[in-house]
RODO-2510 file (C-alpha; in nm, 4 decimals, decimal comma):
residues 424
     n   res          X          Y          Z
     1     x    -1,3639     2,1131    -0,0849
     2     x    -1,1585     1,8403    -0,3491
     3     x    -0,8258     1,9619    -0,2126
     4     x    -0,9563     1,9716     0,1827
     5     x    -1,0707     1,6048     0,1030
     6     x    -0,7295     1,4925    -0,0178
     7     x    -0,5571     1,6737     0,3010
     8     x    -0,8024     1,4660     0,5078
     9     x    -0,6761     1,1478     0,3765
    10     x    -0,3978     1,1789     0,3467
    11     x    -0,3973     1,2849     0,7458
    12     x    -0,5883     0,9619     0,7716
    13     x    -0,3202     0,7731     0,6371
    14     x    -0,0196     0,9628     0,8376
    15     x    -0,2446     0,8509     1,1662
    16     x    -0,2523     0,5046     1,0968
    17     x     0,0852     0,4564     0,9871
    18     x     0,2194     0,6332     1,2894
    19     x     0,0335     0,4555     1,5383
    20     x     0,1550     0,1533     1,3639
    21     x     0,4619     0,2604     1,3618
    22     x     0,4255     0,3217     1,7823
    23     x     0,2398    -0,0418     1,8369
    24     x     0,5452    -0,2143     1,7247
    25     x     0,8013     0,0075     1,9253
    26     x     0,6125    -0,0605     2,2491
    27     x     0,6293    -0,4300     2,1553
    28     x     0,9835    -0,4101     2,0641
    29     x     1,0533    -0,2712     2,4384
    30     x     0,8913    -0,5121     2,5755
    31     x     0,9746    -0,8557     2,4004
    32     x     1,2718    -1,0288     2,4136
    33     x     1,4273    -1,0594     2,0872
    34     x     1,3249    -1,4530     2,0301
    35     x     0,9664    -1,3009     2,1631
    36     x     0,9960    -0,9663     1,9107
    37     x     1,1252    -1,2186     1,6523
    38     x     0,8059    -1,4196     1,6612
    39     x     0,5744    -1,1173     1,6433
    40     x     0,7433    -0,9564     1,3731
    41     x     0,6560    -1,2964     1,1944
    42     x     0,3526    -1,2765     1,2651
    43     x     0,2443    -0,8778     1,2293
    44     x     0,4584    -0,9473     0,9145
    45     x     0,1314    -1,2030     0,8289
    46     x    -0,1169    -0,9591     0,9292
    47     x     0,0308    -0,6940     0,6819
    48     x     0,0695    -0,8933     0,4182
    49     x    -0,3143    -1,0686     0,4305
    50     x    -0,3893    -0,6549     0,4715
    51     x    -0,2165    -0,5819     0,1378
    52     x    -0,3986    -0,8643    -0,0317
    53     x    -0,7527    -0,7174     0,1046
    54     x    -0,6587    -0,3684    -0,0114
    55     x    -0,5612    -0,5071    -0,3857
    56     x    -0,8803    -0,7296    -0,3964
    57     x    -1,1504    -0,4582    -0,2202
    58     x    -0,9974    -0,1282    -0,1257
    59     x    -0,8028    -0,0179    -0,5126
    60     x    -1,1156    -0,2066    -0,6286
    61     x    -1,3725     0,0302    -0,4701
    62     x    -1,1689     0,3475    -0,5391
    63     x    -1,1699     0,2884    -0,9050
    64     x    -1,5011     0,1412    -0,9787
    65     x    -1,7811     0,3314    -0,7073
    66     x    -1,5770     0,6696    -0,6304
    67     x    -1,7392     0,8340    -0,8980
    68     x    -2,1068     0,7673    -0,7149
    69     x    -2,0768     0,9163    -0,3843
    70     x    -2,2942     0,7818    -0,1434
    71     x    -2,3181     0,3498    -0,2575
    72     x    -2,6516     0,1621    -0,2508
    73     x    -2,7149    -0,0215     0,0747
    74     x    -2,6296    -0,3502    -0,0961
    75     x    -2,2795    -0,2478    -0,2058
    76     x    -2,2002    -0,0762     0,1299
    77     x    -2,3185    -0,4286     0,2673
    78     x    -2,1235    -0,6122     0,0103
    79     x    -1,7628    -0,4873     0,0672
    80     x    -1,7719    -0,5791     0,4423
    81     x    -1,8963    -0,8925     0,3607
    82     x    -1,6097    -0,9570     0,1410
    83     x    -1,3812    -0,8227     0,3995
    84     x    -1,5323    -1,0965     0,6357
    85     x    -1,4845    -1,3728     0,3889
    86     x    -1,0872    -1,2421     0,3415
    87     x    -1,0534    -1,3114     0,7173
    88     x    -1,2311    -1,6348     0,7756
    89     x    -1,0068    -1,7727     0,4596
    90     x    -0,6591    -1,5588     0,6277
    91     x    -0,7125    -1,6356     1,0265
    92     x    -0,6397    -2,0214     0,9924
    93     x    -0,3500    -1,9395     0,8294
    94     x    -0,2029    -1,7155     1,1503
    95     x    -0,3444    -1,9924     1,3308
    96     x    -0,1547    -2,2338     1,1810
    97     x     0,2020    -2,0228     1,2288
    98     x     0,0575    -2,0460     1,6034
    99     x     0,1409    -2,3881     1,6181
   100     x     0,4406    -2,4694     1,4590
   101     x     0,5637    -2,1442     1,6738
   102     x     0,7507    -2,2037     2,0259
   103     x     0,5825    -2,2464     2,3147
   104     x     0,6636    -1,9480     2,4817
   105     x     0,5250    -1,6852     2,1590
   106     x     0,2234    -1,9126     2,0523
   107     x    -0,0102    -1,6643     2,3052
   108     x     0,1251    -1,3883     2,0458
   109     x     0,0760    -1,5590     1,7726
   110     x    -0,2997    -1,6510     1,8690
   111     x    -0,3480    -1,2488     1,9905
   112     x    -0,3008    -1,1793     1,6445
   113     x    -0,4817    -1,4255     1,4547
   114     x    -0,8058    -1,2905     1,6775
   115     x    -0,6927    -0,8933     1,5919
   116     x    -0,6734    -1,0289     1,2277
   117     x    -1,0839    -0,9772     1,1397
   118     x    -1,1030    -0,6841     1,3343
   119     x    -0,8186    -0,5050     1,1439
   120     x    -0,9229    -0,6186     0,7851
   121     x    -1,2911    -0,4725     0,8437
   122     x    -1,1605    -0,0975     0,9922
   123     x    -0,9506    -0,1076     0,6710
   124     x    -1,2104    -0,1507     0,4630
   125     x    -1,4838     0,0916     0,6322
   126     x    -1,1697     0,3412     0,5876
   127     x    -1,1822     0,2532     0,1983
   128     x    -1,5614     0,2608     0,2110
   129     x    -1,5787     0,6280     0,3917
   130     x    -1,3141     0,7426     0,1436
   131     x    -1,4661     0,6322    -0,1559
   132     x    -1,8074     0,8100    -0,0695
   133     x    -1,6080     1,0980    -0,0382
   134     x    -1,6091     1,1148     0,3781
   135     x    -1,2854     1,1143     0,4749
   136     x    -1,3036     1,2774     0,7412
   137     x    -1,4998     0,9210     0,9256
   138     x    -1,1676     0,7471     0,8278
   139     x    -0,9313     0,9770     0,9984
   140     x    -1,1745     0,9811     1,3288
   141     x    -1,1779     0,5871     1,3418
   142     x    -0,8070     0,5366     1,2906
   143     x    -0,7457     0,8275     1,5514
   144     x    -0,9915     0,6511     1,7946
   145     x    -0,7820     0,3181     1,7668
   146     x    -0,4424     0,5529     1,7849
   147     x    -0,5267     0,6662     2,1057
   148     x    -0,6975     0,3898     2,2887
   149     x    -0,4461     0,1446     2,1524
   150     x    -0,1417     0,3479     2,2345
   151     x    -0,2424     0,4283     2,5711
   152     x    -0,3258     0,0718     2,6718
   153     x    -0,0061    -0,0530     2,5233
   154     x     0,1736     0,1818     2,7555
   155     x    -0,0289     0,1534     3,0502
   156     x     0,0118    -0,2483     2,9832
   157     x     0,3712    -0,2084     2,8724
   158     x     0,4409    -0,0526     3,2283
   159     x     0,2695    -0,2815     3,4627
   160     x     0,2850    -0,6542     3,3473
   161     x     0,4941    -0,6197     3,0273
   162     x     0,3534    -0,8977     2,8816
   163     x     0,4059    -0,9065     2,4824
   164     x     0,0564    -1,0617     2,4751
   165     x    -0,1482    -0,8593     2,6309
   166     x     0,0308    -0,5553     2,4521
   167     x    -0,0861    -0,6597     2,1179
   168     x    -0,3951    -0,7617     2,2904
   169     x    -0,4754    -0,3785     2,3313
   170     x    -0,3697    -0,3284     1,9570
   171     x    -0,6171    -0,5227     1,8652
   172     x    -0,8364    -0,4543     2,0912
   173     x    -0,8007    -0,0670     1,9771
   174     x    -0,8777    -0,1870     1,5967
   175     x    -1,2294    -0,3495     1,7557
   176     x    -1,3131    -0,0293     1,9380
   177     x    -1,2502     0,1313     1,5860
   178     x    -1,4661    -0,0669     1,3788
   179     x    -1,7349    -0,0261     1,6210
   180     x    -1,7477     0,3181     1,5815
   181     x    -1,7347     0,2866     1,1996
   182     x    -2,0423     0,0506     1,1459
   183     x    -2,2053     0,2817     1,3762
   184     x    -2,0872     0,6009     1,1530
   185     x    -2,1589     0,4137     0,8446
   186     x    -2,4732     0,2884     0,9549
   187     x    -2,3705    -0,0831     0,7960
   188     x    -2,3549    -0,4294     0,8620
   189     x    -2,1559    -0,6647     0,6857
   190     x    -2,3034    -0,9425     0,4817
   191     x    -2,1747    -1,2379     0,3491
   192     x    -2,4881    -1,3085     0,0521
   193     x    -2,4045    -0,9170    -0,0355
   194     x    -1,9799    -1,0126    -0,0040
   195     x    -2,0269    -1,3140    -0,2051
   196     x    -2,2433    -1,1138    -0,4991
   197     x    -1,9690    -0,8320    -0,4740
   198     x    -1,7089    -1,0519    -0,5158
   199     x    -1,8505    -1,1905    -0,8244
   200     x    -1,8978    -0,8625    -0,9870
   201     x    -1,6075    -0,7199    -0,9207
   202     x    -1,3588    -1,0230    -0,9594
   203     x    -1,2111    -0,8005    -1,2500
   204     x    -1,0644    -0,5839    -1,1915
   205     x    -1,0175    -0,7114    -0,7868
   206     x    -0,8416    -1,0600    -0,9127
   207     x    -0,5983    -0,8729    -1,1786
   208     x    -0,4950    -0,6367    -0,8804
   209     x    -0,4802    -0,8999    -0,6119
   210     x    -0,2450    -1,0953    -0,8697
   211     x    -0,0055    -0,7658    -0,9305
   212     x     0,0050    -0,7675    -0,5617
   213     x     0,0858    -1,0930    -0,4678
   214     x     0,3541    -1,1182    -0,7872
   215     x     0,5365    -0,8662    -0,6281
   216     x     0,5066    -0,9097    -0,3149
   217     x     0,6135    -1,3143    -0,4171
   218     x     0,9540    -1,1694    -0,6257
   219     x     1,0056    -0,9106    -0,3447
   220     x     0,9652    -1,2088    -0,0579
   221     x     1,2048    -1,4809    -0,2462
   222     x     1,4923    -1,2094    -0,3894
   223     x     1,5829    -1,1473    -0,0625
   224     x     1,5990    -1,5226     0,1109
   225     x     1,7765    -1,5947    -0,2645
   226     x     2,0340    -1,2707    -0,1858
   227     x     2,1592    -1,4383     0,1602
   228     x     2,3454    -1,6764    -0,1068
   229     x     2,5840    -1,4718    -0,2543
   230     x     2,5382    -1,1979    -0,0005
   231     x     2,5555    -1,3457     0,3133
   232     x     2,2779    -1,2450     0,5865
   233     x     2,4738    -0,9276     0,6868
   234     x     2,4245    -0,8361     0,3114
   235     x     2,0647    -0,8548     0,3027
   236     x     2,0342    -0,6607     0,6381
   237     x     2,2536    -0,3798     0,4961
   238     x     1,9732    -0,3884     0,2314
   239     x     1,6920    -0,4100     0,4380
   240     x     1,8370    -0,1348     0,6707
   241     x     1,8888     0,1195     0,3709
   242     x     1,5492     0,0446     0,2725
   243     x     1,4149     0,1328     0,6532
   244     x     1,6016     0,4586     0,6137
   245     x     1,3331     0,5981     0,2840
   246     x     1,0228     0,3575     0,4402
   247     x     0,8574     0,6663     0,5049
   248     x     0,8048     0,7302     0,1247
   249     x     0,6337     0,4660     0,0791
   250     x     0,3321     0,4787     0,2783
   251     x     0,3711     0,8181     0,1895
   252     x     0,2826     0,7033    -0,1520
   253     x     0,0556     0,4617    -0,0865
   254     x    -0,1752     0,7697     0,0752
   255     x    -0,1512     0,9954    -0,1738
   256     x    -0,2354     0,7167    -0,4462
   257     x    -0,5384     0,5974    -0,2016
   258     x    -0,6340     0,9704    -0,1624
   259     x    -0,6119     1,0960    -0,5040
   260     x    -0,7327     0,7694    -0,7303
   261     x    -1,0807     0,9069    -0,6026
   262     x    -1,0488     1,2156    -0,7337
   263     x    -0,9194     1,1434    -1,0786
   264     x    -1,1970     0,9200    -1,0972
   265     x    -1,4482     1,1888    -1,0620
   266     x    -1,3236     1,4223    -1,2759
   267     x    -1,2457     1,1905    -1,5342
   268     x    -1,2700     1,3414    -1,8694
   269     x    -1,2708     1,7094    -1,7873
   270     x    -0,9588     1,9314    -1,7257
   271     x    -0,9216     1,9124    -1,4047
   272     x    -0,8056     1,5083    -1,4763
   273     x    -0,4644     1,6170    -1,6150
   274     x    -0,4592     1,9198    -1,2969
   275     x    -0,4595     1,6514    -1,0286
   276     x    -0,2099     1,4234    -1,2223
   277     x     0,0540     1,7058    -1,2039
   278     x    -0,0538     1,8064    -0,9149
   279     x     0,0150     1,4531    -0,7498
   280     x     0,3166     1,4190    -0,9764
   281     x     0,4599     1,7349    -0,8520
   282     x     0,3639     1,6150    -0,5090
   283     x     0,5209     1,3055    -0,4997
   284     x     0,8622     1,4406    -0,6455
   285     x     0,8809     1,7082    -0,3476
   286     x     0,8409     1,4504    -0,1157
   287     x     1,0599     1,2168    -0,2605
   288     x     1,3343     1,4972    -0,2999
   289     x     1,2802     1,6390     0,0689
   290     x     1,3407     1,3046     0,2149
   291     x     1,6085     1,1528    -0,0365
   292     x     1,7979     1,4969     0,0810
   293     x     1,7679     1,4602     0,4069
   294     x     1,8849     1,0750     0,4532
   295     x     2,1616     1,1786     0,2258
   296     x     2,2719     1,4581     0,4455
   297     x     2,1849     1,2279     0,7835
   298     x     2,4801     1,2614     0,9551
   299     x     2,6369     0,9167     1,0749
   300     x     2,5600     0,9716     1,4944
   301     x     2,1927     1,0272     1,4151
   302     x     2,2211     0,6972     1,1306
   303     x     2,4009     0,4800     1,4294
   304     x     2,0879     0,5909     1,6543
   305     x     1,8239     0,4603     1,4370
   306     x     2,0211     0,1585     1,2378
   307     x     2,2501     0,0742     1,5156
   308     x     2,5473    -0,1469     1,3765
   309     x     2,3415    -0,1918     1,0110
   310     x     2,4517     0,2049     0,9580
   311     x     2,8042     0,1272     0,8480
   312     x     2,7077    -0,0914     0,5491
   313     x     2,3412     0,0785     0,4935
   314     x     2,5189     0,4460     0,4807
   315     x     2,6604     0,3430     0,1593
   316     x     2,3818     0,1866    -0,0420
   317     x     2,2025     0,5634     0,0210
   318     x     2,2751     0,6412    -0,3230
   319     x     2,1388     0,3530    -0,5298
   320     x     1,8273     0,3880    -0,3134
   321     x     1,7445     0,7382    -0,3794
   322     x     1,7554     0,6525    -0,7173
   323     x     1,4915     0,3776    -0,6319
   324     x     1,2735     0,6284    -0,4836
   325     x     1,2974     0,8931    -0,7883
   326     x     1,2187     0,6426    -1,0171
   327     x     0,8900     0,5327    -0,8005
   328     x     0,7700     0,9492    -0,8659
   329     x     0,6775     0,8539    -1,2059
   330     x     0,5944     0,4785    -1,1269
   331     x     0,3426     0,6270    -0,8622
   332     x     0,1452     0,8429    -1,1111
   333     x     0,1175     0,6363    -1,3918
   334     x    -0,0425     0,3589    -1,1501
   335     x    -0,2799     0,5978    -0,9960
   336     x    -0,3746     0,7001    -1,3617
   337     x    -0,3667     0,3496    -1,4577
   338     x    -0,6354     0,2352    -1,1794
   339     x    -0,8227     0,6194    -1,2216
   340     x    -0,9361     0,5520    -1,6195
   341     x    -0,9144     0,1426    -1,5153
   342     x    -0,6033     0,1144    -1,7562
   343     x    -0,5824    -0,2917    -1,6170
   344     x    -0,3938    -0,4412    -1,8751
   345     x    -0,0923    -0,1359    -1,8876
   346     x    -0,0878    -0,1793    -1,5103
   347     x    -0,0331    -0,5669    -1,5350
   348     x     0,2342    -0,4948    -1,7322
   349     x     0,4430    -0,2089    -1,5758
   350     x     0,3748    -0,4383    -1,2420
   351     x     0,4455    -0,7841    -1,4361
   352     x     0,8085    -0,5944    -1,5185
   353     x     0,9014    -0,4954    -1,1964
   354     x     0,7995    -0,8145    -1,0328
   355     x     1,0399    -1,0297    -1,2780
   356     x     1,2935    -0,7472    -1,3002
   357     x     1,3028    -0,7757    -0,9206
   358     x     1,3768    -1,1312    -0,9083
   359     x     1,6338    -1,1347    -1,1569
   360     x     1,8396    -0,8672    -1,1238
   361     x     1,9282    -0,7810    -0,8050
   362     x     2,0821    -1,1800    -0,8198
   363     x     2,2743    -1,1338    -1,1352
   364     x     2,4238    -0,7983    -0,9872
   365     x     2,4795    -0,8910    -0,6413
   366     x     2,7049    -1,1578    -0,7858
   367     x     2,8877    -0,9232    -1,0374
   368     x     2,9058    -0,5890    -0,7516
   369     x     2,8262    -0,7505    -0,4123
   370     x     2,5236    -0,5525    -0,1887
   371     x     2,6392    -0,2018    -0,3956
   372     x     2,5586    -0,4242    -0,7029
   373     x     2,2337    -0,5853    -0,6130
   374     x     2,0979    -0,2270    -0,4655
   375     x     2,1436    -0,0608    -0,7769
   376     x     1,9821    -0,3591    -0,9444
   377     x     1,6859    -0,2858    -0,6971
   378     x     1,6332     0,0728    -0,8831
   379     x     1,6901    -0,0430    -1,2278
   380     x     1,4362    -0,2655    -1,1679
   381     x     1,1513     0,0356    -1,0889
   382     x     1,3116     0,2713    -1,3548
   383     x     1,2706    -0,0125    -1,6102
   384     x     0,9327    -0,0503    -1,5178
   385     x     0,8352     0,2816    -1,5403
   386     x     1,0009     0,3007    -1,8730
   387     x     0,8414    -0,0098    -1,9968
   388     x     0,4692     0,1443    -1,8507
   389     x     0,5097     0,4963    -1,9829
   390     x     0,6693     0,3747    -2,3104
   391     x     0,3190     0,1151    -2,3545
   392     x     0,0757     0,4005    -2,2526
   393     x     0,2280     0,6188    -2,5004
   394     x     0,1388     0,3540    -2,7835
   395     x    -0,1969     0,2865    -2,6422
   396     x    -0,2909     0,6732    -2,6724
   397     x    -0,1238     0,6818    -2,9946
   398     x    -0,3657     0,3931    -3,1088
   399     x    -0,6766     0,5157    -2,9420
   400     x    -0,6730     0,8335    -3,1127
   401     x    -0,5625     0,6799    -3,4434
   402     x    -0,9359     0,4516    -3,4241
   403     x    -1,0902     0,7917    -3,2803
   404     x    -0,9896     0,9778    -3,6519
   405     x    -1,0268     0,7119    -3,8194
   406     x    -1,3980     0,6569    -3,7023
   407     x    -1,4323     1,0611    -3,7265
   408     x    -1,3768     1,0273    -4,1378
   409     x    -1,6603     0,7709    -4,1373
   410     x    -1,9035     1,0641    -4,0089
   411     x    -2,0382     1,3330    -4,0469
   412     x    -1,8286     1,6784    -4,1054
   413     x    -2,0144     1,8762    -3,9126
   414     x    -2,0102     1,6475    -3,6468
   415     x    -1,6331     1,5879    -3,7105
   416     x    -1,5818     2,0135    -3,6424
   417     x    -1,8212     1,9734    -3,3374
   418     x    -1,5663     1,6352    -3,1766
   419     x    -1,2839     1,8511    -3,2683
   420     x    -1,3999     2,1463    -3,0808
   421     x    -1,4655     1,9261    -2,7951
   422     x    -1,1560     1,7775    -2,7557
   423     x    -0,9529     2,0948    -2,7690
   424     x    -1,1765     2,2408    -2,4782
***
């Protein structure tokens, strides 16, 4: 039933990111590129305000209520209410890009300020169904807004073509969604409830909403910084190489939102170190299936999807791969950092990256150009990962040096009886 759960989920995931993935094609084909160029600014928004809301309520739910199944009325209250307070303090902000926007996208920009609340509160009645172990609800809501969103778009897309009306049906898609989820869930948001949850929970939810916005800060100024020594077709060779192994990482991202619950509940048992290999294992087969195939992409297929970017991109393949191995092991040891609510070891591995991040891909892109600063890019994670693994290792090291220590301060009976445990 576990592993059917996980599938679930991680279908969930796959469904959202795809239609996603669809909603800003069908824009694409329809705006002109100033028009595109304004809704990718402010879709970029949306996503990032998303992120934020999934650091400071989603990863906070996973690792603090998965373990009790169905939550209390209050909580279940509580987490949409804080989802409502994330949107009435991120809207004005999209409202604001509305008008220092042109003219001619601010209708875009407004479309998407008004999808904002609707998208942040499906996201977190996705988190909510997951975390009580009901995935299944998750998948059915983000398949309802797939298809009525997709359809529309097209249907929309072929008869006015209007980029405003097309994201009009996204969102409109995301409120048909959440509809059906308060219905499913039986919940209504509440901002007394938000308010209390927020308080309870602002650790660990702060500490991960700061690891998300560091690196989402070093990962947002590197590159505007890179167009200095780099040039802007540099930093779209970089972005382009990085479009070519984007699937891995919402890959990632679902198995780490689908498994954290699971660890979680079988924390302290056996089964705890199963599902970390299991993921681990996972996570490198994916990683390995896809790094092959982009490697082996041949170059008509590469000049299909990057266009003119695949000349330089085709090159910085290499140094990205590496990237992606590397985030294998950085991927685990987060999802066991959040699982036994490691905070401190994940603040640091993060904390690393984010300043690694900054720094070197400027000092290398100077020294080796965009080959330079890419490899920089994955020395960065494998750094991190080294730093994390090598600081867990010492923490286990000390926490079983106080556990013997204590354990010749008692009883030796009981000592025999601890010692039995722990080797079960």
């Amino acid at each position: 039933m576990a592993r059917l759960s996980r599938y679930v989920a991680f279908g969930d995931q796959a469904v959202s990111s795809i239609s996603n993935f669809v909603a800003v094609a069908i824009t694409a084909n329809v705006a002109t590129p100033g028009q595109f160029g304004q809704f990718s600014l402010g879709y970029a928004g949306l996503l990032l305000f998303l992120g934020a809301q999934r650091a400071l309520i989603g990863e906070t739910m996973l690792v603090k209520y998965s373990a009790a199944g169905s939550l209390k009325a209050p909580v279940r209250r509580g987490v949409l209410g804080a989802s409502v307070l994330v949107a009435a303090a991120t809207v004005p902000l999209l409202l604001a890009g509305a008008f220092v926007a042109d003219q001619s996208a601010r209708l875009i920009w407004f479309v998407i300020a008004a999808s904002l609340p609707f998208v942040l509160l499906q996201d977190t009645l996705r988190y909510l169904f997951i975390c009580e172990h009901r995935p299944w609800r998750a998948l059915l809501i983000d398949a309802v807004w797939a298809v009525l969103s997709i359809t529309s778009m097209v249907a929309v897309a072929s008869t006015t073509g209007a980029v405003w009306a097309v994201v009009l049906c996204w969102g409109g898609g995301a409120a048909a969604a959440l509809v059906l989820g308060l219905l499913l869930g039986r919940v209504l948001p509440s901002l007394r409830d938000g308010r209390r949850w927020l308080g309870v929970n602002r650790n660990p939810g702060l500490r991960y909403l700061g690891e998300f916005s560091a690196l989402n800060a070093s990962n947002f100024v590197v590159l505007y910084l890179l167009a200095l020594p780099l040039g802007a077709a540099g930093v779209g060779a970089l972005r382009a190489a990085q479009l070519l192994f984007s699937p891995l990482n919402t890959a990632f991202s679902a198995i780490k939102m689908a498994v954290i619950p699971e660890l979680v509940r079988s924390k302290g048992t056996a089964v705890f170190r199963m599902r970390l290999i299991e993921t681990a294992v996972v996570v490198a087969a994916m990683a390995g299936l896809w790094g092959a195939a982009v490697m082996l992409l041949p170059g008509s297929i590469g000049a299909l999807v990057l266009g003119a970017s695949w000349e330089a991109a085709s090159g910085l393949r290499l140094p990205y791969l590496v990237q992606y191995v590397a985030m294998v092991p950085y991927t685990v040891l987060l999802a066991y950092y959040r699982s036994v609510q490691a905070n401190r070891l994940s603040t640091l591995m993060r904390a690393v990256l984010a300043l690694l991040t900054l720094v070197l891909p400027l000092a290398l892109a100077y020294a080796g150009g965009t080959v330079g600063a890419a490899w920089a890019f994955a020395l960065a994670v494998a750094a991190a990962v080294v730093v994390g693994g090598t600081a867990t290792v010492v923490s286990r090291s000390r926490s079983r040096s106080r556990t013997e220590s204590s354990l010749h301060r008692t009883d030796p009976a009981e000592v025999e009886l601890r010692r039995a445990a722990d080797a079960r």
